[in-house]
C-alpha positions as CSV (number, residue, x, y, z in Angstrom):
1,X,-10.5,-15.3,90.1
2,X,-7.3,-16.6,91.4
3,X,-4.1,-14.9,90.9
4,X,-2.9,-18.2,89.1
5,X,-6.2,-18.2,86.8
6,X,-6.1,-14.6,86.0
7,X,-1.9,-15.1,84.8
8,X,-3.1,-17.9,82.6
9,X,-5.7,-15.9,81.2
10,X,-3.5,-13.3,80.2
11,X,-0.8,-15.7,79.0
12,X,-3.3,-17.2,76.6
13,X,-4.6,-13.7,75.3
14,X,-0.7,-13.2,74.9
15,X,-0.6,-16.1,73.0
16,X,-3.8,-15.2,70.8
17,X,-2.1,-11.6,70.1
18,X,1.0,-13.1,69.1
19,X,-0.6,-15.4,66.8
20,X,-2.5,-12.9,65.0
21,X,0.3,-10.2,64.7
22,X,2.6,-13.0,63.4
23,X,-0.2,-13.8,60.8
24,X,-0.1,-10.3,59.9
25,X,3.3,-10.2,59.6
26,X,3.2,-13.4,56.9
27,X,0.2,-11.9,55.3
28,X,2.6,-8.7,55.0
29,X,4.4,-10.6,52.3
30,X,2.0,-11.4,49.6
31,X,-0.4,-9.1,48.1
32,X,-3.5,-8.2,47.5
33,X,-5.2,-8.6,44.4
34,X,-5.3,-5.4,43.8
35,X,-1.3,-4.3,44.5
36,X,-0.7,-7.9,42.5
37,X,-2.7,-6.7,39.0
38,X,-0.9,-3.2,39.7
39,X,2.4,-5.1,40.0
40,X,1.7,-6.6,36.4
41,X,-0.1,-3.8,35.3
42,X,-3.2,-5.9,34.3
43,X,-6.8,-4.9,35.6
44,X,-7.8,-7.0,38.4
45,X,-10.5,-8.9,35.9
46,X,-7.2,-10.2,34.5
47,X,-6.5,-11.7,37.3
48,X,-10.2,-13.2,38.3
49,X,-10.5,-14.4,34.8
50,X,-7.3,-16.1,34.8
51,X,-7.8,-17.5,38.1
52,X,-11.5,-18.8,36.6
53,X,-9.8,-21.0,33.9
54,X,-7.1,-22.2,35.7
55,X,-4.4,-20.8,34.5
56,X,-3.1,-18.8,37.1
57,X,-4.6,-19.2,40.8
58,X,-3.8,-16.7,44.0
59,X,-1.2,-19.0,46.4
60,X,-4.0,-17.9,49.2
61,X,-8.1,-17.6,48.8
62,X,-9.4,-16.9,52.3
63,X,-13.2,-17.6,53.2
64,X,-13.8,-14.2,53.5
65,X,-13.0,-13.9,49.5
66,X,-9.9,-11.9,50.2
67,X,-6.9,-13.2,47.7
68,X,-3.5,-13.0,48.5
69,X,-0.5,-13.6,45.7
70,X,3.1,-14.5,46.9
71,X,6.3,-12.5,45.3
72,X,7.3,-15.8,43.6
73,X,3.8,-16.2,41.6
74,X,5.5,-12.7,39.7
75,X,7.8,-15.0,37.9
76,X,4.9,-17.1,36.9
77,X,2.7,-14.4,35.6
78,X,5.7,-13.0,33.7
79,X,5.8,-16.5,31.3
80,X,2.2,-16.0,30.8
81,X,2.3,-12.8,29.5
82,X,6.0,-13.4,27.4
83,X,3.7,-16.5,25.8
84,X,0.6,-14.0,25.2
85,X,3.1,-11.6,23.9
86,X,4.4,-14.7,21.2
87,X,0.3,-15.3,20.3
88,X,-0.5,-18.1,22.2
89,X,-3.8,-18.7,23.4
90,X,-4.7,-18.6,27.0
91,X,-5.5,-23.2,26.8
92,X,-2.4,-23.5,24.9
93,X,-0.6,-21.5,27.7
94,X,-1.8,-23.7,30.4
95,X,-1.3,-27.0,28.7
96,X,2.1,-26.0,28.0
97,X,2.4,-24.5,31.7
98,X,1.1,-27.7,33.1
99,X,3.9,-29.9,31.5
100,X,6.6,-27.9,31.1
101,X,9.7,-28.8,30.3
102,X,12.9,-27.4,29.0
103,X,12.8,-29.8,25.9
104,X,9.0,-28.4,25.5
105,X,10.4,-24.8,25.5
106,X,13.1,-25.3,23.3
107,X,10.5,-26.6,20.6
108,X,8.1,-23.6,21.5
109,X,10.8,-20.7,21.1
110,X,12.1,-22.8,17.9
111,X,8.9,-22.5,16.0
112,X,8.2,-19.3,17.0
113,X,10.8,-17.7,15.8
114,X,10.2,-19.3,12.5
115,X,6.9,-17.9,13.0
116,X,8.1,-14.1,13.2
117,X,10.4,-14.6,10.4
118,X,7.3,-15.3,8.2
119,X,6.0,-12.2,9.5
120,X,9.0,-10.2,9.3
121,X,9.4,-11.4,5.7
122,X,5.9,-10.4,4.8
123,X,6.1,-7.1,6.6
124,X,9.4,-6.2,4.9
125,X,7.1,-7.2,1.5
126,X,4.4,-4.9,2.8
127,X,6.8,-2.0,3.5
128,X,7.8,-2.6,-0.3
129,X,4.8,-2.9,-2.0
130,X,4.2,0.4,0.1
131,X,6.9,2.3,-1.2
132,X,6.5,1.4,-4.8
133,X,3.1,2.2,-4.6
134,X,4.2,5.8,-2.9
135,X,6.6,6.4,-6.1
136,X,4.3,5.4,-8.5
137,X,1.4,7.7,-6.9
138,X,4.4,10.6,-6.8
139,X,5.5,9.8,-10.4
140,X,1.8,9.9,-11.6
141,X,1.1,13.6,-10.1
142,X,3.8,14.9,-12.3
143,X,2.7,13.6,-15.6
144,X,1.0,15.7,-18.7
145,X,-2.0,14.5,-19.9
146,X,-2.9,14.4,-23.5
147,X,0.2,14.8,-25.1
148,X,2.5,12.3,-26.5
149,X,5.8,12.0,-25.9
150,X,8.3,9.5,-25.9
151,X,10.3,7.6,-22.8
152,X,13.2,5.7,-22.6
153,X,12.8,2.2,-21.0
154,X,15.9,1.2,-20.1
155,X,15.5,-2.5,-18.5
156,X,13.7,-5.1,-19.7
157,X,10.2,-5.2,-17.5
158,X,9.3,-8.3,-16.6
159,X,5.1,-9.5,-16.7
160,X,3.1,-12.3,-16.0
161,X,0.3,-12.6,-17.6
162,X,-3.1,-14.1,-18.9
163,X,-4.5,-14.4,-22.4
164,X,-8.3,-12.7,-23.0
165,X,-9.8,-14.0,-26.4
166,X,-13.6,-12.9,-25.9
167,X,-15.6,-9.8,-26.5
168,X,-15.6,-6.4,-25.0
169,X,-17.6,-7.3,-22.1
170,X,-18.0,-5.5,-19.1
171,X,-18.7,-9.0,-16.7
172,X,-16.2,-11.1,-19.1
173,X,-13.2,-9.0,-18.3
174,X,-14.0,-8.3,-15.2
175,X,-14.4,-12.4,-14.5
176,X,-10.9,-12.7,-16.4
177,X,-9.3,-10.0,-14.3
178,X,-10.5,-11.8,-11.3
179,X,-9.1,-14.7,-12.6
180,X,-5.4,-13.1,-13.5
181,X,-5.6,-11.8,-9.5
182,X,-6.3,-15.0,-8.7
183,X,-3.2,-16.7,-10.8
184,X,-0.7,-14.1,-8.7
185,X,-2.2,-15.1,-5.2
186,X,-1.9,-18.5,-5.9
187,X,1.6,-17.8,-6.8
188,X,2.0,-15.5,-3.7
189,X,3.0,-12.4,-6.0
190,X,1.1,-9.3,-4.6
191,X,2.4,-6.3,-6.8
192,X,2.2,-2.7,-5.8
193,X,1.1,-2.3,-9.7
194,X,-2.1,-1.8,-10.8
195,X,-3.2,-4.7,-13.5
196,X,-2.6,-3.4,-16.8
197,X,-4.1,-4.3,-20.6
198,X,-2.5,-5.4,-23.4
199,X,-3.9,-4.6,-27.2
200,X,-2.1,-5.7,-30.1
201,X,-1.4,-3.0,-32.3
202,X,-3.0,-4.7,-35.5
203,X,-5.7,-3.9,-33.9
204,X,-6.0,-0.2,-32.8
205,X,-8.9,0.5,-30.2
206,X,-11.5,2.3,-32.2
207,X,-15.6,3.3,-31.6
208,X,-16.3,-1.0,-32.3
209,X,-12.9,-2.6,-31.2
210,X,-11.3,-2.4,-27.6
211,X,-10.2,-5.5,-26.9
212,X,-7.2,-7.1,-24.7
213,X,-5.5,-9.9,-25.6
214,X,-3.6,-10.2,-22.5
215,X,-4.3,-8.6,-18.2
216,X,-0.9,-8.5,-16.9
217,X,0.9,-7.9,-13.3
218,X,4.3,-6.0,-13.5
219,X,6.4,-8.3,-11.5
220,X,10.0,-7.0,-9.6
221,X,12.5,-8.7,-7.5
222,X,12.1,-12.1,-6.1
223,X,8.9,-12.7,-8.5
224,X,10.2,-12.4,-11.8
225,X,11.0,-16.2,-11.7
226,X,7.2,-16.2,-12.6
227,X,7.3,-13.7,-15.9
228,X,5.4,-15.5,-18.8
229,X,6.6,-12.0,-21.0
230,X,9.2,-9.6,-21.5
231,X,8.4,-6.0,-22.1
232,X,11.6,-5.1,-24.1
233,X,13.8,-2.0,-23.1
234,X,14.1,0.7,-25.4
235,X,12.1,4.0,-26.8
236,X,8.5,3.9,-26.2
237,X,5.9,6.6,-27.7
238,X,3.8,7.7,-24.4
239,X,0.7,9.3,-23.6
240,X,-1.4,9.8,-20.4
241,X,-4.7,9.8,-20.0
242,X,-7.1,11.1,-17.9
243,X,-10.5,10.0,-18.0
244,X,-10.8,6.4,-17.7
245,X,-11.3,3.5,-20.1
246,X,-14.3,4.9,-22.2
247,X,-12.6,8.1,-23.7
248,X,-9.1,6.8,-24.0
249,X,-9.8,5.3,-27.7
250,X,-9.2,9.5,-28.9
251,X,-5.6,9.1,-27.3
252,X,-5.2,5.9,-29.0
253,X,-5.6,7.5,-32.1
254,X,-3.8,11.1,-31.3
255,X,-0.7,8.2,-30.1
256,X,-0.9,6.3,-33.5
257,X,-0.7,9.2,-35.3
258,X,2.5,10.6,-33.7
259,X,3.8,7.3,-34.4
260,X,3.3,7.6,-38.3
261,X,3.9,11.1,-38.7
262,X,7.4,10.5,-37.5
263,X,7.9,7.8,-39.6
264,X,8.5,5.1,-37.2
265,X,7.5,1.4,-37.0
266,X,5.7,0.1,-34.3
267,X,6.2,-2.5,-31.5
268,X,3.9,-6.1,-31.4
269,X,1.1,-4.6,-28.1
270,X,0.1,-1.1,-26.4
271,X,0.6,-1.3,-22.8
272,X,-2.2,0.0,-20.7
273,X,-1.0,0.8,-17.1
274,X,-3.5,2.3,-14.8
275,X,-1.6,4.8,-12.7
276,X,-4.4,6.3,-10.6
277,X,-6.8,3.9,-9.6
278,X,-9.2,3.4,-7.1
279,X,-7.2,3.8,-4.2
280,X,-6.3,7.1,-5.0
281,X,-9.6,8.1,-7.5
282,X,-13.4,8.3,-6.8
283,X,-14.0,5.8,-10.1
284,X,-13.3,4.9,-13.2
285,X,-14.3,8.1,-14.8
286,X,-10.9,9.8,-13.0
287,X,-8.4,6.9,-13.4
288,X,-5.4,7.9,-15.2
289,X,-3.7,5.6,-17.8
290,X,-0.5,5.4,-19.2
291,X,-0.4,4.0,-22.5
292,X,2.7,3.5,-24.5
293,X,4.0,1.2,-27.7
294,X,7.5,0.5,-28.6
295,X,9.4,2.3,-31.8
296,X,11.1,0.5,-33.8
297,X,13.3,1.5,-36.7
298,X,15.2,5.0,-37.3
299,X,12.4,7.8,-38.1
């Protein structure tokens, strides 16, 4: 080999070396898949699967299968996982990716943001009906069973409720009481009170005769707009009872009597509340019920 032919063979390799370590040099700049998904802090299946449905592709696929994301694709990734973050599924994100606009954003954020203040309102409900139903459980562990006593109501409660005009049946009620939940979700009122009975006092629950005339939901707040009945303030005979339905007619009567023995007249309906229920109470058998009548007159 000629002196001439072996300089232009080592000016090519030159060349062929400076090729490759200025491909490794632009290849220095992007990353792997791996360093990419731990940039984002995804797993790399993220990344394939994304990459799958075409929502968000490496800037370089090499033959070999190698993958190579630029720093600019970081941007990219970050609206996909802002618009994940805000619900949005993965085909709505690329539709929305593949015709952006700012017009198209400003309507996305708008209705979003509508969308979490539905949620925020009906969290701040939830958080409510929580709380009330944390007082109520509270109030109900310090009550005395089986003695009556009287309670001051001093507000007006507010009810809605729905008439009951057939029998003492097990299935009947429990089809009207189905019915009454479905009245309040069709009005969008979900109480933190158990559904209560109402008895008119004419007619006294005894051995043959326990029979509502009305299911009622306590109603507070925003929903009272909906009350179909007043529960009027004032002084109400009490008693609590422990032992579900089938052996509250004994504290029925034991209430009546305190009643007449004090020389009082009585109000139009007992009020049934259940203050221990099932969420709280392995069945009926160990619900506790608060039953109370309005006094009228001086004793």
């Amino acid at each position: 080999m000629t002196q001439k032919n072996y300089l232009d063979s080592d000016h090519r390799k030159s060349d062929t070396e400076h090729s490759f370590e200025k491909q490794n040099k632009a290849f220095e700049a992007y990353f792997t898949t791996g360093e990419f998904a731990k940039l984002c802090k995804v797993k790399k299946q993220t990344l394939f699967h994304y990459d799958d449905i075409g929502i968000f592709s490496p800037e370089i696929k090499k033959e070999n299968g190698y993958r190579y994301y630029s720093y600019n694709q970081l941007e990219v990734f970050q609206v996909i996982s802002v618009l994940k973050e805000m619900d949005m599924p993965l085909k709505s994100i690329k539709e929305y990716l593949d015709h952006r606009s700012p017009e198209d954003l400003i309507r996305l954020l708008s209705d979003k943001i509508k969308e979490i203040d539905r949620k925020m309102e009906d969290l701040n409900w939830l958080k409510n009906m929580l709380k009330t139903k944390v007082r109520l459980t509270q109030d109900a562990l310090k009550v005395t069973t089986g003695t009556v006593l009287t309670e001051e109501l001093s507000e007006d409660e507010y009810f809605i409720t729905t008439p009951y005009n057939d029998t003492e049946d097990a299935k009947k009620m429990t089809q009207a009481i189905a019915g009454h939940l479905n009245l309040c979700h069709d009005l969008d009122i979900y109480s933190a009170y158990s559904i209560g009975g109402m008895i008119p006092t004419s007619k006294i629950p005894n051995e043959t005769d326990y029979n509502y005339s009305h299911f009622y939901t306590k109603l507070s707040g925003s929903e009272i707009h909906a009350a179909n009945h007043k529960k009027p303030r004032g002084r109400y005979a009490v008693i609590y009872h422990w032992g579900g339905f089938d052996t509250a007619i004994a504290d029925y009567a034991k209430l009546t009597r305190y009643v007449a023995s004090e020389g009082f007249s009585i109000g139009d309906f007992f009020y049934e509340d259940v203050i221990l229920d099932e969420l709280s109470m392995n069945g009926y058998d160990n619900y506790v019920l608060k039953i109370s009548v309005r006094l009228n007159g001086e004793p």
